[in-house]
Biotite code that builds the C-alpha atoms (Angstrom):
import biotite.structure as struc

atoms = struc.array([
    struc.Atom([90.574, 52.375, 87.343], chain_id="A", res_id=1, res_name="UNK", atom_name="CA", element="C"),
    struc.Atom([92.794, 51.063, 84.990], chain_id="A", res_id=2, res_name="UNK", atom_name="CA", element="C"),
    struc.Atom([96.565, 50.573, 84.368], chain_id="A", res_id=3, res_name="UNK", atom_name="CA", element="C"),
    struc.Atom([95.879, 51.885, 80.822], chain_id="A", res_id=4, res_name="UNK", atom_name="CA", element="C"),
    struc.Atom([93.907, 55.229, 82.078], chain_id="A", res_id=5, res_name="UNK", atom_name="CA", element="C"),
    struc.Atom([96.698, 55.774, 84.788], chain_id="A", res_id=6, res_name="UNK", atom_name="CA", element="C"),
    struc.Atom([99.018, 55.740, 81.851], chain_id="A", res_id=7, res_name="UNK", atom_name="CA", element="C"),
    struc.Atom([96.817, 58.090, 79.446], chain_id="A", res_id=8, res_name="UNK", atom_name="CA", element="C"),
    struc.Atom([96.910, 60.322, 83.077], chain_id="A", res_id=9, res_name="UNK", atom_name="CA", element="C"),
    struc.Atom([100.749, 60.149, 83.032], chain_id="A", res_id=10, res_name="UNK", atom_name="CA", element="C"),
    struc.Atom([100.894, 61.008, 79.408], chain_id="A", res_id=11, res_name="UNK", atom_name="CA", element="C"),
    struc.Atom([99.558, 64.675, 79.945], chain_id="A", res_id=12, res_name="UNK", atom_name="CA", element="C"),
    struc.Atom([102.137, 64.949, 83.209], chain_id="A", res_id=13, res_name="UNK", atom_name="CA", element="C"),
    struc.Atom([100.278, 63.593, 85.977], chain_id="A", res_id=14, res_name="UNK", atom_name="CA", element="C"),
    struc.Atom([103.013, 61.902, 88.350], chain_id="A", res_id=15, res_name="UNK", atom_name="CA", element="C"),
    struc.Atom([102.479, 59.105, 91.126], chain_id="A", res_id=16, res_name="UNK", atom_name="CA", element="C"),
    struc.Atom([104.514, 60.710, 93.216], chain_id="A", res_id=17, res_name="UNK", atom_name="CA", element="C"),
    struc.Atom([105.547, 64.292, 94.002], chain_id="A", res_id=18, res_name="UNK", atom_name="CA", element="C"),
    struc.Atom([109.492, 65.206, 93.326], chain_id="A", res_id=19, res_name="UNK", atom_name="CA", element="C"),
    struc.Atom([111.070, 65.714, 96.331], chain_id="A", res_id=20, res_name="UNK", atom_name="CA", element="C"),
    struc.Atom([111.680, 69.349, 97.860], chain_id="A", res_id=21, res_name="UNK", atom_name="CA", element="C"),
    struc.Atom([108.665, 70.677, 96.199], chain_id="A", res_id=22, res_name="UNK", atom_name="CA", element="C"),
    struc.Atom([105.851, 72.504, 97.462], chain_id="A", res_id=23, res_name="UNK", atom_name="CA", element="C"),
    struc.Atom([102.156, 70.979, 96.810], chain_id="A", res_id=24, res_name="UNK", atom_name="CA", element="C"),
    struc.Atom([100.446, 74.104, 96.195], chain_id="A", res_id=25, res_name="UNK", atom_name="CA", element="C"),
    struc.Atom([102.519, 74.088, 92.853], chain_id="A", res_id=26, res_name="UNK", atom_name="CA", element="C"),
    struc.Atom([100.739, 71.358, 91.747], chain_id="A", res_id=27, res_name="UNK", atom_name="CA", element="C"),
    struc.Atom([96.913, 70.482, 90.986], chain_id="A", res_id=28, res_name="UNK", atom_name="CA", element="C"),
    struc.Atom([95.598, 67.035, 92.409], chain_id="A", res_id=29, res_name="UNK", atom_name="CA", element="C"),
    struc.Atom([93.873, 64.293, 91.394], chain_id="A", res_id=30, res_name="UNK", atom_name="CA", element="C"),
    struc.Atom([91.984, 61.844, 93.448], chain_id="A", res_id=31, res_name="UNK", atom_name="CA", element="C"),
    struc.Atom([91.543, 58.489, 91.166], chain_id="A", res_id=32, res_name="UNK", atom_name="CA", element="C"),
    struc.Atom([89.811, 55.427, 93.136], chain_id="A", res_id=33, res_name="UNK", atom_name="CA", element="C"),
    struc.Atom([90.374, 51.833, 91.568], chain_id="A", res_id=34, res_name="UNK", atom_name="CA", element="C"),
    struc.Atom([88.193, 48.977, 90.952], chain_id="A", res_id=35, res_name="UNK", atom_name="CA", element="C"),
    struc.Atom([89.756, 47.484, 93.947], chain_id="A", res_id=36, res_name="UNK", atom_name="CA", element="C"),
    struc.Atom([89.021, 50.445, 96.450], chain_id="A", res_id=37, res_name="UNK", atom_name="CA", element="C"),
    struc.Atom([92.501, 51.466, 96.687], chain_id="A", res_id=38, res_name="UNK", atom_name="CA", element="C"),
    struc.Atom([92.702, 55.230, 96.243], chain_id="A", res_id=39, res_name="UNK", atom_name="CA", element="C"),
    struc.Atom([95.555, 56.736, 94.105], chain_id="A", res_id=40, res_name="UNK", atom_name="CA", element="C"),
    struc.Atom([96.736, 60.819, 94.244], chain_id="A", res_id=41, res_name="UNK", atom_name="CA", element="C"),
    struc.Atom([98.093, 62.242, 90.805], chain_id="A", res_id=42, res_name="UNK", atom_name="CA", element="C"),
    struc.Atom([100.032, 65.170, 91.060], chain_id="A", res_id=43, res_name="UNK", atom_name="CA", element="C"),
    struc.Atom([100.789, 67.795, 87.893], chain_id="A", res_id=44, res_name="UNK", atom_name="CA", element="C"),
    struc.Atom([103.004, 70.470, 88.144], chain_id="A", res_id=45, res_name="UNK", atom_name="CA", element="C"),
    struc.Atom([100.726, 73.653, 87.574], chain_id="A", res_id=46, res_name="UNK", atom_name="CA", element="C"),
    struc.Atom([103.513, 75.352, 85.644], chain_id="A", res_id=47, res_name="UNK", atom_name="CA", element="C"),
    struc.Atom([103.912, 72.910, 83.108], chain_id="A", res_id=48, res_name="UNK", atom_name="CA", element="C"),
    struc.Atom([100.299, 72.477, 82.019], chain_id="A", res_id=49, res_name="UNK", atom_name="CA", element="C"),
    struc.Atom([99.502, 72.968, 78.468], chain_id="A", res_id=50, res_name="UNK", atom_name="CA", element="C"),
    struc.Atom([96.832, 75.177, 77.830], chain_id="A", res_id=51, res_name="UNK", atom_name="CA", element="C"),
    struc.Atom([94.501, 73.776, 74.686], chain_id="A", res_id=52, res_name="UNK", atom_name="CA", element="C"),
    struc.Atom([94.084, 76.349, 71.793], chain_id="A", res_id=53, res_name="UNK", atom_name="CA", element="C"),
    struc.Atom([91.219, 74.745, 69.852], chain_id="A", res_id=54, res_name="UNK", atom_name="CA", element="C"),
    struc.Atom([91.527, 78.006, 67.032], chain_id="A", res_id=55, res_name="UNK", atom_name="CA", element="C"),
    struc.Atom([92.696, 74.908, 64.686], chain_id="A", res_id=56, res_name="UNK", atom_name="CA", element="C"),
    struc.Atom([89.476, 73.223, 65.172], chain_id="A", res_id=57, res_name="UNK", atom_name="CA", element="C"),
    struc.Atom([87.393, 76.649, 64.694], chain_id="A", res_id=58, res_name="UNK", atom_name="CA", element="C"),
    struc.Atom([88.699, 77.598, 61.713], chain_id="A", res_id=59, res_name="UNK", atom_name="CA", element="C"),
    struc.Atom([87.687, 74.260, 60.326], chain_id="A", res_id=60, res_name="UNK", atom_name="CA", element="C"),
    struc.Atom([84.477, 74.543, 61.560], chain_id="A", res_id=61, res_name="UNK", atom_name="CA", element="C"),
    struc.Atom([84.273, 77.742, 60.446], chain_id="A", res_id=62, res_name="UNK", atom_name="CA", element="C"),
    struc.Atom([85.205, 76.588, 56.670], chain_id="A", res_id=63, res_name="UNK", atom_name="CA", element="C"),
    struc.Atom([82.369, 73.686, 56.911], chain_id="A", res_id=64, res_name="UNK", atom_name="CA", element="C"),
    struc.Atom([79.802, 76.111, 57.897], chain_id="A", res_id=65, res_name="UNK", atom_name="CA", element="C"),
    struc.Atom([80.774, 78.730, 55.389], chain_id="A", res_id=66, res_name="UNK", atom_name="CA", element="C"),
    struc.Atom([80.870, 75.985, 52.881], chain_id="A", res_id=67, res_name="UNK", atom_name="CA", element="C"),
    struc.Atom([77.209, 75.343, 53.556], chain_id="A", res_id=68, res_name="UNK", atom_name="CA", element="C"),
    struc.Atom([76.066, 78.518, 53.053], chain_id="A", res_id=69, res_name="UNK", atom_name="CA", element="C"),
])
């Protein structure tokens, strides 16, 4: 896998390493295998995940389809 898909990872809170003193069953885990073989764990904190509200995107969905009407 990439440097650049590792980043985009990091961007939403994904960390290389855990912090230390913290437990692991507050965080979720990712397993992410490279071109090169060479396995790589992601950690994010559970806590600090961002749920997605897609209303925005309904509601404009919901205007197209009413438009068409």
């Amino acid at each position: 896998m990439s440097n650049n898909r590792i980043s985009s990872l990091e961007k939403i809170g994904y960390q290389k390493n855990l912090p230390k003193g913290s437990d692991i069953n507050d965080f979720e885990v990712i397993s992410i295998t490279q071109k090169n073989g060479i396995k790589i764990n992601l950690y994010r904190n559970k806590k600090e995940k961002k749920e997605i509200d897609d209303t925005t995107n309904f509601d404009s969905s919901w205007e197209v389809f009413n438009s068409l009407l």
